[in-house]
C-alpha positions as CSV (number, residue, x, y, z in Angstrom):
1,X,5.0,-9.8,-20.1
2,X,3.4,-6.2,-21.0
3,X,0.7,-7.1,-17.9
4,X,3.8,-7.6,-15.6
5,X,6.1,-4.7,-17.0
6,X,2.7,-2.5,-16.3
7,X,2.0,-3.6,-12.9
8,X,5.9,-3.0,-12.0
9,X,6.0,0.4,-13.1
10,X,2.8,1.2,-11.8
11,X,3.9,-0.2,-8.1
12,X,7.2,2.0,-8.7
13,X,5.0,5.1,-9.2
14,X,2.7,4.0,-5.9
15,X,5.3,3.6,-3.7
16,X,7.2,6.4,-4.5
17,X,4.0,8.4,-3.9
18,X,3.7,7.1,-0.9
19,X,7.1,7.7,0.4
20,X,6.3,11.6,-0.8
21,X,2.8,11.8,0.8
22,X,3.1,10.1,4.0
23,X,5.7,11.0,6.7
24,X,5.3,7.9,8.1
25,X,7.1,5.5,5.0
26,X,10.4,6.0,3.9
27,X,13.4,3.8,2.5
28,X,17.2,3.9,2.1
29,X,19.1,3.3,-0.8
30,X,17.7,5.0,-3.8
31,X,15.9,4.3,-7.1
32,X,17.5,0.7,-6.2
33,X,15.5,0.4,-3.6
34,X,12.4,1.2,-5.0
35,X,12.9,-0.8,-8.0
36,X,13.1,-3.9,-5.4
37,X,10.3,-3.0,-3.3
38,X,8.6,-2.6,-6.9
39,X,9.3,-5.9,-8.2
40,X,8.9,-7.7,-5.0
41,X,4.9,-6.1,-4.5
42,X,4.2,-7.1,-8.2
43,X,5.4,-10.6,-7.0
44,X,3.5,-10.5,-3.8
45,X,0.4,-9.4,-5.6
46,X,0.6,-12.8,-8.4
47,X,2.2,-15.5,-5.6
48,X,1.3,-14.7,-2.0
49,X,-1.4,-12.3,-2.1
50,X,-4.2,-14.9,-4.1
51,X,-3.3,-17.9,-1.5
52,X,-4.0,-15.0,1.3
53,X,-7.3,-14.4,-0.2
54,X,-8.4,-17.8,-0.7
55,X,-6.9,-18.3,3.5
56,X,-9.6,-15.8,4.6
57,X,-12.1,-16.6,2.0
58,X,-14.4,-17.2,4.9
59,X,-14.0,-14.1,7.0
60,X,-14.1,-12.1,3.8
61,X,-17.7,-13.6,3.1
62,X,-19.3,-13.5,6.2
63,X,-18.2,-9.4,6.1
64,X,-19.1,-9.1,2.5
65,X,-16.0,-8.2,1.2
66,X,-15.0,-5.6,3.9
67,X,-12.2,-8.0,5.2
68,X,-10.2,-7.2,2.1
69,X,-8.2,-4.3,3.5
70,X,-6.6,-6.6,5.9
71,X,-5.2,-8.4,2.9
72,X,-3.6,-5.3,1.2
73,X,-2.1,-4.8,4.8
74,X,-0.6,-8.0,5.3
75,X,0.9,-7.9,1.9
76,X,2.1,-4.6,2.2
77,X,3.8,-6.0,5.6
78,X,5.2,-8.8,3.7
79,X,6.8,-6.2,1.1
80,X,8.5,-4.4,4.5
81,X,9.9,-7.7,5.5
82,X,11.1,-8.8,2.2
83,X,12.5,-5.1,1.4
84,X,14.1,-4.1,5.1
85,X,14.9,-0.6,3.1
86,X,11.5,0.3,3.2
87,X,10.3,1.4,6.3
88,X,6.9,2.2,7.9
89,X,6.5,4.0,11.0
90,X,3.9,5.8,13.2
91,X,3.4,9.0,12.2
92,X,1.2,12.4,13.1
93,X,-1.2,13.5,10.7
94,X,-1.9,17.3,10.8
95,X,-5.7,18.4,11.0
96,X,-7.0,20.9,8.7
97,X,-10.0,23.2,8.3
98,X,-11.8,24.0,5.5
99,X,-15.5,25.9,5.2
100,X,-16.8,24.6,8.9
101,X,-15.5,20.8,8.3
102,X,-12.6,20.3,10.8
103,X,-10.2,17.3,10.8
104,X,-8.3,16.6,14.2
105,X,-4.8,16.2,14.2
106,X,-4.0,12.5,14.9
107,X,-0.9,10.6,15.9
108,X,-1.1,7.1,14.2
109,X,0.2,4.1,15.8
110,X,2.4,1.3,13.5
111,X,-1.1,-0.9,12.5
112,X,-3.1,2.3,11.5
113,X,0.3,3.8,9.7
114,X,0.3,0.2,7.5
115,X,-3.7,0.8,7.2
116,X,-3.4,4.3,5.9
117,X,-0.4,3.4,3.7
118,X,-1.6,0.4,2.2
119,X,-5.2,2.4,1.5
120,X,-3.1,5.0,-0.3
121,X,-1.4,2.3,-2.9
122,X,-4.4,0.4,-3.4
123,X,-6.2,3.5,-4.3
124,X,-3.5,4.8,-6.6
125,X,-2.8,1.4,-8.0
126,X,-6.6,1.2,-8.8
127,X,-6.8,4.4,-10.2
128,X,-3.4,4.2,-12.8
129,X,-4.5,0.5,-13.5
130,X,-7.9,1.8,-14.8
131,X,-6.2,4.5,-17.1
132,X,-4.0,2.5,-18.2
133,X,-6.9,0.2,-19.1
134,X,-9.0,2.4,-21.0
């Protein structure tokens, strides 16, 4: 149950993260909402997202692993149909320039705004299950 509670409140804190970070994800509702889109990624992440993996078991071998982002997409995508509140869009992403190292700005389409999105949770998520680990 402690395993759960911790994943929960750990999604809570990554999505709400994400909604501040990226312009591209928002929701409606309030702390509700996020408590639901919380609870319905930790379930995602035990029920769907293992019988997922094992689906593209094969792809995700032959590319030695590198398939795997495709399966934090999906599930986030199944946490924006199961939570209709939360909502990811297209978004720009401003460029920036910093000693000679430029970054264009970019205007991201709906698959790369889930790509981006779902790379920012899974990092997080790593990260604050790690220290919460040690």
């Amino acid at each position: 149950m402690k395993k759960y509670l911790r994943l929960f409140l750990i999604n809570l804190g990554t999505i709400w993260l994400a909604t501040f970070l990226l312009a591209g994800v928002s929701y409606q509702g309030g702390f509700k909402t996020l408590a639901l889109a919380a609870l319905a990624l930790t379930v995602i992440n035990f029920l769907i997202r293992p019988l997922i993996k094992i689906l593209l078991l094969p792809i995700n071998l032959l590319t030695m692993g590198m398939f795997r982002w495709v399966i934090n997409v999906l599930s986030l995508y199944l946490l924006t149909i199961v939570v209709p509140q939360i909502s990811i869009t297209g978004f720009r992403l401003a460029g920036f320039n910093y000693q000679g190292f430029a970054f264009p700005s970019l205007n991201l389409s709906l698959f790369w705004a889930f790509v981006i999105t779902s790379f920012l949770i899974s990092l997080t998520t790593t990260l604050l299950l790690w220290l919460a680990k040690n």
